[in-house]
N, C-alpha and C positions, 0 to 999 in steps of 0.2 A: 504494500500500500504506500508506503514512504517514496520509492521510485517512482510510481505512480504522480505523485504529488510532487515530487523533484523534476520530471520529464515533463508534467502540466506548467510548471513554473517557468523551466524554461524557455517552454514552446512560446508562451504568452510572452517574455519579453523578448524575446529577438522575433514578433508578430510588430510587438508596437514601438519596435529601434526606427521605425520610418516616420514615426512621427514627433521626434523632437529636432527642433531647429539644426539649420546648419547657419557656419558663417562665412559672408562672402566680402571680400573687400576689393573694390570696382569703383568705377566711375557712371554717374545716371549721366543718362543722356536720352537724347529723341531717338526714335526708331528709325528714321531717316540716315541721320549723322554717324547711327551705330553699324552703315555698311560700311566706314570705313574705322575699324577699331582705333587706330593711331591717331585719326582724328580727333577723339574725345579729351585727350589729354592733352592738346593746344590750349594756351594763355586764352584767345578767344573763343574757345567754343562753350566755355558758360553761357553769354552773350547770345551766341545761335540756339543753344539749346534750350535757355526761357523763352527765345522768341517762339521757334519751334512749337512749343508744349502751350502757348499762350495762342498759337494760331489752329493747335486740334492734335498736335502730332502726342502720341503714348510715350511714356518714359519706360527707357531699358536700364539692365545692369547691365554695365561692359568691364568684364571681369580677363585681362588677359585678351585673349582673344577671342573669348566666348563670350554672346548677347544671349542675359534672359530675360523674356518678356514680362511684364508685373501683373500679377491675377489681381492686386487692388494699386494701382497706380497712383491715385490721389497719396498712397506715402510716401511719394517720393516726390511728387511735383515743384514741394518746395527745393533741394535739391538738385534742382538742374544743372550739371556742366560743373558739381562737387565731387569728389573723392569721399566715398563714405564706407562704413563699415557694417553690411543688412545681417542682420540673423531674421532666420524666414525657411519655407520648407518647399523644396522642388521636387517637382514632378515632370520631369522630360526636362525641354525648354522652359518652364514655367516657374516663375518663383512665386509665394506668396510671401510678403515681406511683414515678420512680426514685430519687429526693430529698427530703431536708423540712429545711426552714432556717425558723426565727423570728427 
């Protein structure tokens, strides 16, 4: 019975390892601007990237050379064209963002 209940224990925590944050430190930007990764981290492109987010465009993480797109964007909007630090939980391409640290 004790196996039993050691084997159930286990099962159930490495079921719910997927849902505790991860943490990702990227640069927000528009989803436009985020075809070109290198871009993001120019002096000016804060500047494009409020405009950007101000005229309709989504905010990304551009992490490296990976873009993920934001399942709630509005936490990041303020953010635009910053270096920040998201804990938040992905799925494919998709972050949802639980935290924002600069």
């Amino acid at each position: 019975m004790k196996k039993l209940a050691i084997v159930t224990a286990l099962s159930l925590s490495f079921a719910t390892t997927g849902a505790f944050a991860e943490s990702f430190t990227g640069w927000v930007s528009d989803a436009m601007c985020a075809k070109d990764p290198h871009k993001v981290a120019s002096a000016d492109h804060a500047a494009c990237a409020q405009k950007c987010m101000k005229g309709g465009e989504k905010p990304v993480l551009v992490v490296g050379e990976k873009v993920y797109t934001i399942t709630n964007p509005d936490t990041l909007v303020n953010h635009a064209g910053h270096k920040v630090t998201v804990n938040g939980q992905v799925k494919g391409d998709a972050l949802t963002v639980k935290s924002v640290k600069m």
